[in-house]
C-alpha positions in Angstrom: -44.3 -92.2 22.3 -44.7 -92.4 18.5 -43.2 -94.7 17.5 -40.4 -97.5 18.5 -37.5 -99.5 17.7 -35.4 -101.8 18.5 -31.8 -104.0 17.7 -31.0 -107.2 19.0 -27.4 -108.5 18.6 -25.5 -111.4 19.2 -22.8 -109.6 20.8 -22.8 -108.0 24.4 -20.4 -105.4 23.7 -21.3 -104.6 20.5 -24.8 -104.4 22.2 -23.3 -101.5 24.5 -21.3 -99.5 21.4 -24.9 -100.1 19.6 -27.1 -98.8 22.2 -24.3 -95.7 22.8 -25.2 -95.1 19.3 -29.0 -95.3 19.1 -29.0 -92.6 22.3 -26.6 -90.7 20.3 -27.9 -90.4 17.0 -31.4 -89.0 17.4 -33.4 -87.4 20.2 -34.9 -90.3 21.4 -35.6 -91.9 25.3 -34.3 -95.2 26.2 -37.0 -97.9 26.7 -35.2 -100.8 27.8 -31.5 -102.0 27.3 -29.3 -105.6 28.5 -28.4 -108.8 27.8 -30.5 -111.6 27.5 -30.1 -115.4 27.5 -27.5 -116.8 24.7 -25.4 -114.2 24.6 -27.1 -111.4 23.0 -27.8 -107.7 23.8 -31.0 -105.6 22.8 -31.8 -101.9 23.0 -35.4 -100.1 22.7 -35.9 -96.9 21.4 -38.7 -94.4 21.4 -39.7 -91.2 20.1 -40.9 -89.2 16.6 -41.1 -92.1 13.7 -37.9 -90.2 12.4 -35.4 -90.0 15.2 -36.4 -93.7 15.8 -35.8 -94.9 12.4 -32.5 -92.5 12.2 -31.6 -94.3 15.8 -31.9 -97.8 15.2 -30.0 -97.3 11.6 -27.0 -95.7 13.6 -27.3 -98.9 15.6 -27.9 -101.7 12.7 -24.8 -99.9 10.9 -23.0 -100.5 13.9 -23.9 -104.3 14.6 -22.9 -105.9 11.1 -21.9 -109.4 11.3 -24.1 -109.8 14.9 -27.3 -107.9 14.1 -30.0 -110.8 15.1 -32.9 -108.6 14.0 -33.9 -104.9 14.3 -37.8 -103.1 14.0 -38.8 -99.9 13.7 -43.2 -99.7 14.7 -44.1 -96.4 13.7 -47.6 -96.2 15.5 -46.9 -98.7 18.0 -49.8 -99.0 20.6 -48.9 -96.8 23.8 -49.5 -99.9 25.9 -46.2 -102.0 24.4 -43.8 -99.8 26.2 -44.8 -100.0 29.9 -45.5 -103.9 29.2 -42.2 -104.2 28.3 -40.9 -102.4 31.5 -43.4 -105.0 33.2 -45.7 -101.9 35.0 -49.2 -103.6 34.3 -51.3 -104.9 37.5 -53.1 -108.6 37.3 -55.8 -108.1 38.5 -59.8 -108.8 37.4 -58.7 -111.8 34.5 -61.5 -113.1 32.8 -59.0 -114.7 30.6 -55.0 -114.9 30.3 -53.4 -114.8 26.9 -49.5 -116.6 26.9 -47.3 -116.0 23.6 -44.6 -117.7 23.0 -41.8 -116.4 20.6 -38.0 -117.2 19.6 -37.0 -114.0 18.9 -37.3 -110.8 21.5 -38.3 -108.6 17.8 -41.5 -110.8 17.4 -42.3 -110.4 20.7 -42.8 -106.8 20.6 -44.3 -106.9 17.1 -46.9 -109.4 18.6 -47.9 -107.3 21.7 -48.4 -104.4 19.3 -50.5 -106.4 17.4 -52.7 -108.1 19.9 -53.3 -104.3 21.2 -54.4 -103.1 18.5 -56.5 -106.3 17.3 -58.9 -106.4 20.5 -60.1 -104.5 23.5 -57.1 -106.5 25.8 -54.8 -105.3 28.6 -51.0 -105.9 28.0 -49.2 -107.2 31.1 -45.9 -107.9 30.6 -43.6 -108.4 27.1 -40.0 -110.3 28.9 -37.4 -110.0 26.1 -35.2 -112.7 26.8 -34.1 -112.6 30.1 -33.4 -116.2 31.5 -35.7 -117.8 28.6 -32.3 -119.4 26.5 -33.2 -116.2 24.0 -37.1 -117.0 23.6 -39.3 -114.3 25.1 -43.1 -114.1 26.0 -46.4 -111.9 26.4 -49.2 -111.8 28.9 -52.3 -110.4 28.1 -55.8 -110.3 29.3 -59.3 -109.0 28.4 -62.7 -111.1 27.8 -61.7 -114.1 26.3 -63.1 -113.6 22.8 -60.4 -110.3 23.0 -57.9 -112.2 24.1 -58.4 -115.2 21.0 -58.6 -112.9 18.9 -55.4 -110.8 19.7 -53.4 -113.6 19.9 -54.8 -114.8 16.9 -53.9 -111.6 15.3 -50.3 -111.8 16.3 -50.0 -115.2 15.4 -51.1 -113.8 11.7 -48.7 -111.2 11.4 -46.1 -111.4 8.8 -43.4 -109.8 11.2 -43.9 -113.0 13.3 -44.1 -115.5 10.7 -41.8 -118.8 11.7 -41.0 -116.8 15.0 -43.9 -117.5 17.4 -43.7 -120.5 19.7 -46.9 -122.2 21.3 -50.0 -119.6 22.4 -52.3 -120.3 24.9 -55.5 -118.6 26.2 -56.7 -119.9 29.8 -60.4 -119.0 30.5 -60.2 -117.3 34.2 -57.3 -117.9 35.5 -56.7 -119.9 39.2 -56.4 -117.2 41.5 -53.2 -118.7 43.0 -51.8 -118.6 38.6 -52.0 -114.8 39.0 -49.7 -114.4 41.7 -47.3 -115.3 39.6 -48.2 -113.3 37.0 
């Protein structure tokens, strides 16, 4: 995986016809597609920076009026993906980084970021799903990583006015991570 992208709209069919047209328009594998809290649909894309940019245009031409926000990450860090499919193991935390954000775009922008910013494990990026349309990340590392990846993300310009509240807990209650 290259690179990814990703629309959000405010309109569950809409979402469907968008995502039909993202799959359609380029050679690219489907990440994660549904609907999410308020009422709105998203679609993830990977592949080669160009069928994902060609993709997710075929899908932003399609949402007009509803398109909540769209991205295109051309190098994105091979561990957003999985984390956003929820595959990472808690184990070992010496520290457990929470990031709050109000839309599911900055989400993945801020996981991206925090991966590449400091040697830290992505765990899970949940786009939406029962959250009223904020989603979340969980990471972990040392927790000098983990500050300053979430420090990083909170500095991006992608997530400017879209991150919520960010914490970093300093090893985690073992009972905390079973609910990880």
């Amino acid at each position: 995986m290259n690179a990814l992208g990703m629309n959000e709209v405010m309109s569950i069919p809409t979402g469907f016809l968008v995502c039909d047209a993202m799959l359609k328009a380029a050679d690219v594998t489907l990440i994660s597609s549904g609907c999410v809290c308020a009422g709105k649909y998203y679609t993830v894309v990977s592949g080669e920076v160009a069928a994902v940019r060609a993709a997710v245009e075929a899908g932003r031409e399609l949402a007009s009026g509803v398109l909540v926000d769209s991205l295109v990450i051309p190098s994105v860090d091979p561990s957003v993906g999985p984390a956003i499919m929820a595959c990472a193991e808690a184990e070992d935390m010496r520290a457990l980084g929470i990031m709050e954000t109000y839309s599911l775009c900055a989400a993945i922008y801020a996981a991206d970021a925090a991966a590449k910013a400091a040697e830290i494990r992505l765990l899970e990026v949940r786009l939406g799903r029962g959250l009223g349309g904020k989603s979340f990340v969980l990471l972990t590392g040392e927790v000098a990583a983990v500050t300053a990846a979430v420090e990083a993300a909170e500095a991006l310009e992608e997530t400017k006015g879209l991150m919520g509240k960010s914490v970093v807990i300093p090893a985690p209650h073992k009972d905390l991570l079973r609910f990880v």
